[in-house]
VEXTIPA-477214 format. One line per field, with one value per residue (C-alpha): chain; x negated, y, z; residue in one letter. Coordinates in steps of 0.05 Angstrom, whole numbers, plus 5000, padded with zeros to 4 digits. Each point is the difference from the previous one (the first is absolute). Example, Ala and Ser with C-alpha at 12.3 -4.5 7.8 and 13.67 -1.06 7.14 Angstrom:
// residues 2
mol = (A, A)
X = (4754, 4973)
Y = (4910, 5069)
Z = (5156, 4987)
type = (A, S)
END
This chain:
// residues 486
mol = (A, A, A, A, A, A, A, A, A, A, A, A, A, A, A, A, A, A, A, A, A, A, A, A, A, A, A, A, A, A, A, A, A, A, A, A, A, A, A, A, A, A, A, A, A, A, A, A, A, A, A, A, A, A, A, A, A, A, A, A, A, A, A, A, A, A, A, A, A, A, A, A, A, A, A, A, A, A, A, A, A, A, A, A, A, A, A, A, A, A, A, A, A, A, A, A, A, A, A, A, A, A, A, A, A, A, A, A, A, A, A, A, A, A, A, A, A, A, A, A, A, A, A, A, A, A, A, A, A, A, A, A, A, A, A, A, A, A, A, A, A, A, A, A, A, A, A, A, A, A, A, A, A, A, A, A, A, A, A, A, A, A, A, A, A, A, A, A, A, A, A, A, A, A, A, A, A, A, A, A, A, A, A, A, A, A, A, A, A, A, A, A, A, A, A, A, A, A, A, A, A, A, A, A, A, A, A, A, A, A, A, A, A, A, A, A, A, A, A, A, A, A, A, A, A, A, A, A, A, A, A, A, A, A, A, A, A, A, A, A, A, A, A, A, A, A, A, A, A, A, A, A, A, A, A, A, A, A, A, A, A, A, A, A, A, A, A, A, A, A, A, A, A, A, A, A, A, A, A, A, A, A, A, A, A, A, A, A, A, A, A, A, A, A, A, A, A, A, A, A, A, A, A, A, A, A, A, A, A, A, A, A, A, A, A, A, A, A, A, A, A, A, A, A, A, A, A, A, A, A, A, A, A, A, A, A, A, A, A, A, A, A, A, A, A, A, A, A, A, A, A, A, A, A, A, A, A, A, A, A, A, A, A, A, A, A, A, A, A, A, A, A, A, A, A, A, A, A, A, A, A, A, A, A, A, A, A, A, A, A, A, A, A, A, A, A, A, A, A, A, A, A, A, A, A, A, A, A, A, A, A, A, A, A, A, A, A, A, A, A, A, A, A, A, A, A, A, A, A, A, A, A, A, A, A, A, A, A, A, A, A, A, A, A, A, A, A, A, A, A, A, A, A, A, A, A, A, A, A, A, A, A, A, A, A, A, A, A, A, A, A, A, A, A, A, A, A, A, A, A, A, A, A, A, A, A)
X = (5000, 4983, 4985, 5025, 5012, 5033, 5071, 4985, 4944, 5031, 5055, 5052, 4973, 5029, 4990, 4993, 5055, 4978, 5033, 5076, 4992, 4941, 5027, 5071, 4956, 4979, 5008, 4948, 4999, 5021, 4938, 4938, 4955, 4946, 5030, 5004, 4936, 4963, 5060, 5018, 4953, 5017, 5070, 4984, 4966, 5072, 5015, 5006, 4987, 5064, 5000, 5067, 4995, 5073, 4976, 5007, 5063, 5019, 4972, 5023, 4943, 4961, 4940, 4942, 5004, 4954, 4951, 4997, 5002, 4937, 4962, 5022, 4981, 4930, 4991, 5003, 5040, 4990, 5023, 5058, 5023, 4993, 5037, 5053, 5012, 5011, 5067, 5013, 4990, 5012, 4982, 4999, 5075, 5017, 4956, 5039, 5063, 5017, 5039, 4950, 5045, 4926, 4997, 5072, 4982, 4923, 4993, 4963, 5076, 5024, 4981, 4948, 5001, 4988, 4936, 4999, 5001, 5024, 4950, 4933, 5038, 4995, 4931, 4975, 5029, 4977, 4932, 4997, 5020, 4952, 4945, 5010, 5026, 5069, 4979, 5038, 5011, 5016, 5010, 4937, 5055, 5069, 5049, 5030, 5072, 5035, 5042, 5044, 5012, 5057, 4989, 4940, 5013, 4951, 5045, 4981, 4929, 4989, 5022, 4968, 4935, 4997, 5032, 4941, 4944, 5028, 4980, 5074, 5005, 5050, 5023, 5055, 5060, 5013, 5063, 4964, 4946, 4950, 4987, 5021, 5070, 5025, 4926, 4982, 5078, 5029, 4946, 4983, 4922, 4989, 5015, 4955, 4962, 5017, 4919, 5007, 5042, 4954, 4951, 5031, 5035, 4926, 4968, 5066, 4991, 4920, 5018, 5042, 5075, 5036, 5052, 5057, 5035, 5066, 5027, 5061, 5015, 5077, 5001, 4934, 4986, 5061, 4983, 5009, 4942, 4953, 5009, 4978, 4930, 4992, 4991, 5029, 5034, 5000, 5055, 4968, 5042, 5023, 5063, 5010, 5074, 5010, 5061, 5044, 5039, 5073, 5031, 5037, 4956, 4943, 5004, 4981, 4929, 4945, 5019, 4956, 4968, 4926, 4976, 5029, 4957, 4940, 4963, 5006, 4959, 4954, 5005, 4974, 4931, 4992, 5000, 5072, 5033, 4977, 5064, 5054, 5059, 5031, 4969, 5010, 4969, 5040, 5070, 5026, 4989, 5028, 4973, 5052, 4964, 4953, 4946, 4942, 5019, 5036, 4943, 4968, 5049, 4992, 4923, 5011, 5051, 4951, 4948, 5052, 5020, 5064, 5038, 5015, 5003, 5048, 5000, 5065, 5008, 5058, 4973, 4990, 4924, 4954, 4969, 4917, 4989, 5014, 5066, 5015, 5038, 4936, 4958, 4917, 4987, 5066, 4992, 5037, 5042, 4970, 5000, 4943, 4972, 4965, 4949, 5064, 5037, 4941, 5009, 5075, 5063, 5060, 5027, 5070, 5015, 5071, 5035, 5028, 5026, 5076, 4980, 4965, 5029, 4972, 5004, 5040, 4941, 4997, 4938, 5009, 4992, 5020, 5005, 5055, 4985, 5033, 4969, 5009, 4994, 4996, 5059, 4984, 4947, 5034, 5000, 5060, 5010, 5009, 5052, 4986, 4923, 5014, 4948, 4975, 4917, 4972, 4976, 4986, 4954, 5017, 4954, 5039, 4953, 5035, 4959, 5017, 5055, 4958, 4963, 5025, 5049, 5021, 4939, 5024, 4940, 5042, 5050, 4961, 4951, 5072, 4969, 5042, 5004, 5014, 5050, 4972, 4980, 4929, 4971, 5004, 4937, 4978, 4951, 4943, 5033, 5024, 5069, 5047, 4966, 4945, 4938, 5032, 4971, 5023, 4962, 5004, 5066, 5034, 5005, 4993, 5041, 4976, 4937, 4927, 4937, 4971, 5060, 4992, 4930, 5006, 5056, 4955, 4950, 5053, 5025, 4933, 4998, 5065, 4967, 4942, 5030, 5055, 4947, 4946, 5031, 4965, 4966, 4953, 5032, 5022, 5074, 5006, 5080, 5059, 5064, 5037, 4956, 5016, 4969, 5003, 5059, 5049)
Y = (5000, 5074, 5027, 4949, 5056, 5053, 4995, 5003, 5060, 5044, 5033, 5018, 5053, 5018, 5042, 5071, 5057, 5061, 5065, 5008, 5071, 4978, 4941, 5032, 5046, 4943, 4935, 4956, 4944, 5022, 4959, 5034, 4966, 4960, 5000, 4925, 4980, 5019, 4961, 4938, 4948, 5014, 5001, 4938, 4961, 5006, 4943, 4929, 4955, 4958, 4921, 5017, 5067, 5020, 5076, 4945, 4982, 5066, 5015, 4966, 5004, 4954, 5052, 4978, 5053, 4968, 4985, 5064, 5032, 4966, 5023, 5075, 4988, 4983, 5050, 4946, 5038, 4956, 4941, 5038, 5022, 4933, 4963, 5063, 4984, 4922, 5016, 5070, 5041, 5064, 5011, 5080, 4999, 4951, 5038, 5063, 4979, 4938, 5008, 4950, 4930, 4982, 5036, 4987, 4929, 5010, 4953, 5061, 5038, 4953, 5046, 5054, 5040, 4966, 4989, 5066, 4946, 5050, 5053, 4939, 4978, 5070, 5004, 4946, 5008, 5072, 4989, 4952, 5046, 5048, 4947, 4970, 4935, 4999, 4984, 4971, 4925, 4976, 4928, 4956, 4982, 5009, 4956, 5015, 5021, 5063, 5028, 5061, 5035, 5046, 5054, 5024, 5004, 4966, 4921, 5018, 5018, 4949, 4954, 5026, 5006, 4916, 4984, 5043, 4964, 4932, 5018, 5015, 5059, 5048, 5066, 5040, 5039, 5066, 5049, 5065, 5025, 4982, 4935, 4982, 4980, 5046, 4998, 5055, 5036, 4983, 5003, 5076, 5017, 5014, 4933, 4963, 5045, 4976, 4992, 4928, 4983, 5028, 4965, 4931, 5009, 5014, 4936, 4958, 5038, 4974, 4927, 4998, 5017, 5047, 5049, 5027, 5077, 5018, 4941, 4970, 4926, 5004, 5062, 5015, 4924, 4954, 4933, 4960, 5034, 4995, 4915, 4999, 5034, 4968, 4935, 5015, 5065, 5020, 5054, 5043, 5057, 5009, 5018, 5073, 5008, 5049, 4998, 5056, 5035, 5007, 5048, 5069, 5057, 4950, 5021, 5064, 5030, 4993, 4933, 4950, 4926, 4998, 4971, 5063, 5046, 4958, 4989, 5076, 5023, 4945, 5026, 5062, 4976, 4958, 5072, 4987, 5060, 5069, 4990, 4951, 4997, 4979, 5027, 5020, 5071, 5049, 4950, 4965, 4924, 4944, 4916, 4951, 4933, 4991, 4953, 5012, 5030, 5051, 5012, 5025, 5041, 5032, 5011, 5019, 5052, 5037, 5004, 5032, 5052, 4972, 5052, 4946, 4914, 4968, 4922, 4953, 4933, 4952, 4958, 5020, 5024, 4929, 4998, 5019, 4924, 4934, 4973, 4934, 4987, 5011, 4955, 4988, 4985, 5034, 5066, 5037, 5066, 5052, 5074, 5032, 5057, 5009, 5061, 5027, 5002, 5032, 5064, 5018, 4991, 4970, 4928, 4983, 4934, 4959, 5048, 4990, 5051, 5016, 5046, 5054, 5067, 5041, 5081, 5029, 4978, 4930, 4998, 4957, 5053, 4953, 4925, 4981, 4949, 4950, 4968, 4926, 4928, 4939, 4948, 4927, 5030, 5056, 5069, 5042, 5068, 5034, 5047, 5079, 4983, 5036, 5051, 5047, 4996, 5051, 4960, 5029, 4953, 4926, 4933, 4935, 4947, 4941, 4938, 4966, 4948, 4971, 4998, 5047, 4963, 5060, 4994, 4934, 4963, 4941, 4999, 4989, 4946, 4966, 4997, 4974, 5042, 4966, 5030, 5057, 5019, 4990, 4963, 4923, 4954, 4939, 4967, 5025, 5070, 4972, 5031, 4964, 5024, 4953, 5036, 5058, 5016, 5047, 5039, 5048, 5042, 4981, 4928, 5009, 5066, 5054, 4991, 5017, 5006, 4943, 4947, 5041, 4980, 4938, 4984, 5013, 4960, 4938, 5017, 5001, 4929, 4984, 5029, 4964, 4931, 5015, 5022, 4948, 4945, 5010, 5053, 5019, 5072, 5010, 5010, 5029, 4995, 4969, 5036, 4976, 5023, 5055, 5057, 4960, 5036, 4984)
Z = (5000, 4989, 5080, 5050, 5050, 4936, 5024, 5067, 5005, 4948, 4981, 4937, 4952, 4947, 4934, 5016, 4965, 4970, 5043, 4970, 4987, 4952, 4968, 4987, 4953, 4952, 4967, 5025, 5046, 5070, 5037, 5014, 4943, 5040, 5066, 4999, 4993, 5060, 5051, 4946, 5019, 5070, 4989, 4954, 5065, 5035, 4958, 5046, 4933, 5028, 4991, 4971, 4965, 4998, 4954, 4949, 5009, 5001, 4932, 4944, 4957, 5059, 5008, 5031, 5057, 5057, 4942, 4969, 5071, 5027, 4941, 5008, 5072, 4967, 4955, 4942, 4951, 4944, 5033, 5033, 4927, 4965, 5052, 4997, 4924, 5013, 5016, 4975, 4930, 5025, 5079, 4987, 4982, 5059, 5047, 4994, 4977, 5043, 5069, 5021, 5018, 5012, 5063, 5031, 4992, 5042, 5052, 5041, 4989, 5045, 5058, 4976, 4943, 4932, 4967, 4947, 4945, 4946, 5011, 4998, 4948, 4957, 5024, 4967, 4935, 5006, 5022, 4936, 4944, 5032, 4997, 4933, 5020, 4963, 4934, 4941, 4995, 4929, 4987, 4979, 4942, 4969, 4991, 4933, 5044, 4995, 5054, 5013, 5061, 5009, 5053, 5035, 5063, 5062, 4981, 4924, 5009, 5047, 4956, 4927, 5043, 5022, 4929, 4967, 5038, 4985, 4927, 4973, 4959, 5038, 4977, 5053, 4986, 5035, 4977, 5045, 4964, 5053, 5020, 5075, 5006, 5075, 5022, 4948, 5005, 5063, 5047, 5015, 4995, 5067, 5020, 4946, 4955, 4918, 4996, 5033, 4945, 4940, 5024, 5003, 4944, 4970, 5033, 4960, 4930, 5007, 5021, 4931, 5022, 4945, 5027, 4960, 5031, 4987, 4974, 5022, 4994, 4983, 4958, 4963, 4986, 5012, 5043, 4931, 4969, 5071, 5005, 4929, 5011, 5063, 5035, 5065, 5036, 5070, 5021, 5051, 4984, 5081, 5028, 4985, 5001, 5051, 5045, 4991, 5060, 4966, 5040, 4980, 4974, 4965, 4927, 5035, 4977, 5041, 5025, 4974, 5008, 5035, 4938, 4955, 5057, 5015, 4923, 4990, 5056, 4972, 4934, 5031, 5026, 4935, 4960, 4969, 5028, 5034, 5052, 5003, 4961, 5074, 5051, 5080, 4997, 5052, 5006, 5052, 4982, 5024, 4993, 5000, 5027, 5063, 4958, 4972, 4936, 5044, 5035, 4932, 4979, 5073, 4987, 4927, 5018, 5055, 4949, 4953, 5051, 5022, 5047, 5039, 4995, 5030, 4993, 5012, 5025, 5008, 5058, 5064, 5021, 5007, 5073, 5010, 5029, 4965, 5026, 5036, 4927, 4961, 5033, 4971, 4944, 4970, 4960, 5057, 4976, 5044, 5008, 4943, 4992, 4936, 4975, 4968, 5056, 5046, 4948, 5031, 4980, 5035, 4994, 5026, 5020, 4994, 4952, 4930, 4950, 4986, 4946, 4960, 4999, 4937, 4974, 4943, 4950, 5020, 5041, 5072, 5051, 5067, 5025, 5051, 5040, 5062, 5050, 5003, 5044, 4979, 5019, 4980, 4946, 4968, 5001, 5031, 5000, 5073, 5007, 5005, 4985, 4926, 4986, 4936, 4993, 4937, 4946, 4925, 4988, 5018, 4981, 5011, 5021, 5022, 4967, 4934, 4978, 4948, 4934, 4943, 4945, 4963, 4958, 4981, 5008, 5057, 4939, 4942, 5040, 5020, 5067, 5063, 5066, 5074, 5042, 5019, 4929, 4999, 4941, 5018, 4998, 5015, 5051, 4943, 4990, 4936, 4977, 4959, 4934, 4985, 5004, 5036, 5076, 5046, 5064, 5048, 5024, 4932, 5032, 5069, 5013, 5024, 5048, 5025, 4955, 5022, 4979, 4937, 5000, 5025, 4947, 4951, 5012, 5017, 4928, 4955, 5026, 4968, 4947, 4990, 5018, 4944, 4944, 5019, 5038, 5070, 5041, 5050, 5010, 5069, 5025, 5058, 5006, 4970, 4980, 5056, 5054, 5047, 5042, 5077, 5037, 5053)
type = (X, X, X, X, X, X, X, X, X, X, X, X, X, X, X, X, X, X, X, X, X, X, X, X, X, X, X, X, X, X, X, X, X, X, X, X, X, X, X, X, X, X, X, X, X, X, X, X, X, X, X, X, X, X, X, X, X, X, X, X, X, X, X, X, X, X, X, X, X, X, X, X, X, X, X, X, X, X, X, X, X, X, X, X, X, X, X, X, X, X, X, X, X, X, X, X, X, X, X, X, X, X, X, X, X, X, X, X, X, X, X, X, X, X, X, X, X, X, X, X, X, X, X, X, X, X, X, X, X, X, X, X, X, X, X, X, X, X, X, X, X, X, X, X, X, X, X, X, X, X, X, X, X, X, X, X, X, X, X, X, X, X, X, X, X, X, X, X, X, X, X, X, X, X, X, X, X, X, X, X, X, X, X, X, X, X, X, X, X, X, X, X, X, X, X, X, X, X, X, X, X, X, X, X, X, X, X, X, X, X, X, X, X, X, X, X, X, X, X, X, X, X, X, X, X, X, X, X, X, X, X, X, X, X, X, X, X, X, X, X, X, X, X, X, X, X, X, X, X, X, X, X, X, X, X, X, X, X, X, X, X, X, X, X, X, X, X, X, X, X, X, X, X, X, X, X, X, X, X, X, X, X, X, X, X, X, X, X, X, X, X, X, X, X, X, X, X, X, X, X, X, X, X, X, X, X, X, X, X, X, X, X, X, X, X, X, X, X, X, X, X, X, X, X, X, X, X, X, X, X, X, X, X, X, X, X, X, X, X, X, X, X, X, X, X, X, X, X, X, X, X, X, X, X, X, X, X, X, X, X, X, X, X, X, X, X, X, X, X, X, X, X, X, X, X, X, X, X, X, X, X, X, X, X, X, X, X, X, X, X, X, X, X, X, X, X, X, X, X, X, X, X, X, X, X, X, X, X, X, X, X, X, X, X, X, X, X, X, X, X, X, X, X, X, X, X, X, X, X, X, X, X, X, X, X, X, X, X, X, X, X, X, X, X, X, X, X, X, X, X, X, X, X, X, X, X, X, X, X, X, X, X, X, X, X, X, X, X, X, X, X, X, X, X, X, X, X, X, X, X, X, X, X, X, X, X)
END
């Protein structure tokens, strides 16, 4: 193990935050760049290297954390980064993306704070690109097999990436014109700067997979014409039907989804646009959804000079402590705080909007809102609770029902969906098209970056075993497996 005395003789440290008042005034990443480095392998020694290492459990891409830990501890960077890859493609995205399932599931969390896997974990990957160790790995040869991905999001990279070094010839579709799926559009800059993409995306082009922009499977090339140029598919076009909120007053202006919001701040950064066609500057805005794509619109709006945020959220406030019906190793639902939040704004607990109220020109000018309780798991209204909140600018961002069909691409494939309307697959994420795969949220539903990941991995070995008849790819889930919960 890393320090046989770590978790006992030191404590949790975590990434350091620029001040507010500084990083409200920019783009980048809210951590203080190198704050990590001089506490990881410290923080790293906390690790206990259990017999039974339940951080894997908790992850579904099986990362070898007490490995990769006792080499941080070390200083062995190289060997912390190779045995980081083993399970993951892209540790940068995970490392500042993922709400860490890793950690809820520590053995140490069972009555001290949790090892700061996420933070080693962005350390290493960091420390590597800074040192030259990620470097492209083409295959020694190719295998004559063509195959199509649709969607490049983390499940469709993952899975071009493992396809690619098998030696198949893989070229991925992307409508945006930027390749990146919600990582490069839905994911605001100061939570992952876009250069950890480029780079990737750099590191794929040179180990020999093609990408195709602003093409969309469905209307610019039907599914007919993509099975004849290909040998096999895999749909990793995600789940990015937003739910609506249909209640009185929504066709008003100014009301829109996150993912109408989000991308154009984006767009911003990448050079697209001066300002926003949608932006927060001086109005009174208001998030609908307590998650983590709330969260950014909160942060996005105080960098855009919101008069004031205020975000909404059906259930009632989670508690500060994991509860007696969240026991270890569950992810427990507990009270967060994230940068965004530390930059102000108010978030309201156990309410749900009536309606919109708008101005002579159409533009939403105020929510009304109820206070509610829960009687045997829904939502009911309390009497005399009513109240008016300003609002003329309002981002709904209450999750996703499911992968996109107006583009026809589920249509023309004749592809069969499961009862929640995800894209059904088999044990091999297999659809019922021959040849045709599916990954990520399109299959799954919406979910974390790692089962996106993880899917995609699982998938390019459906892949390979369909084009060649075995392989030696690894699958790190099946399509049936869950996150552990109570």
């Amino acid at each position: 193990m890393a320090d046989p005395k770590g978790f006992l003789t030191t404590g949790r440290e975590v990434a350091q935050t620029r001040p507010v008042a500084e990083r409200l005034k920019d783009w980048d990443e809210v951590y203080v760049p190198g704050s990590l480095l001089p506490i990881i392998s410290e923080q790293a020694g906390r690790c206990m290297d259990c017999g039974i290492p339940f951080c894997h459990n908790g992850c579904p891409l099986g990362n070898l954390i007490p490995e990769w830990n006792d080499y941080a501890y070390r200083d062995d960077w190289r060997a912390a980064s190779e045995r980081l890859h083993a399970t993951n493609n892209f540790p940068e995205f995970t490392g500042r993306l993922c709400p860490a399932p890793c950690e809820a599931a520590c053995v140490l969390g069972i009555n001290q704070p949790a090892v700061t896997i996420k933070n080693v974990e962005v350390s290493i990957i960091d420390k590597a690109w800074d040192s030259g160790d990620v470097t492209p790995q083409p295959p020694e040869r190719l295998s004559g097999k063509t195959v199509a991905v649709i969607g490049s999001g983390p499940a469709g990279l993952a899975a071009a990436q493992q396809l690619t070094r098998a030696g198949h010839t893989v070229a991925v579709y992307e409508r945006a014109d930027r390749i990146g799926g919600l990582l490069r559009y839905g994911i605001p800059e100061f939570k992952m700067e876009k250069v950890h993409i480029n780079r990737r995306i750099e590191q794929m082009r040179a180990e020999g997979t093609k990408f195709r922009t602003e093409v969309e499977i469905g209307r610019d090339i039907d599914a007919a014409q993509l099975r004849r140029r290909y040998d096999a598919v895999v749909i990793a076009a995600g789940a990015t039907v937003s739910r609506d909120l249909p209640v009185p007053g929504r066709e008003l202006k100014g009301i829109h989804v996150a993912m109408e919001y989000l991308p154009l701040a984006n767009k911003v950064q990448e050079g697209d646009f001066i300002a926003p066609p949608i932006t927060a500057a001086g109005k009174h805005v208001v998030v609908i959804g307590g998650g983590d794509t709330g969260a950014d619109c909160v942060g996005t709006a105080h960098r855009q000079g919101a008069a004031s945020v205020t975000q909404l959220e059906i259930m009632p406030r989670p508690g500060d402590e994991r509860s007696a019906g969240q026991p270890w190793p569950t992810f427990p639902m507990l009270y967060k705080v994230t940068s965004a939040h530390e930059e102000g704004g108010e978030r309201v607990y156990s309410v749900s909007t009536t309606h919109f109220e708008g101005d002579a020109d159409g533009q939403v000018q105020a929510l009304h809102l109820v206070e509610v309780e829960f009687t045997d798991g829904r939502p009911v209204p309390k009497p005399g609770t009513e109240r008016r909140i300003p609002a003329q600018l309002v981002t709904l961002a209450m999750g996703f029902t499911g992968t996109d069909q107006s583009n026809g691409l589920v249509q023309q494939f004749g592809l069969e969906l499961d009862q929640r309307g995800n894209v059904a697959r088999d044990a091999d994420f297999a659809t019922n098209v021959p040849g045709v795969f599916v990954a990520g949220d399109a299959g799954r539903g919406q979910s974390l970056i790692v089962w996106a990941i993880a899917e995609g991995r699982s998938a390019a070995r459906g892949v390979d075993r369909y084009l060649t008849g075995a392989s030696d790819l690894p699958a790190p889930v099946r399509p049936t497996d869950r996150a552990l919960t109570v």
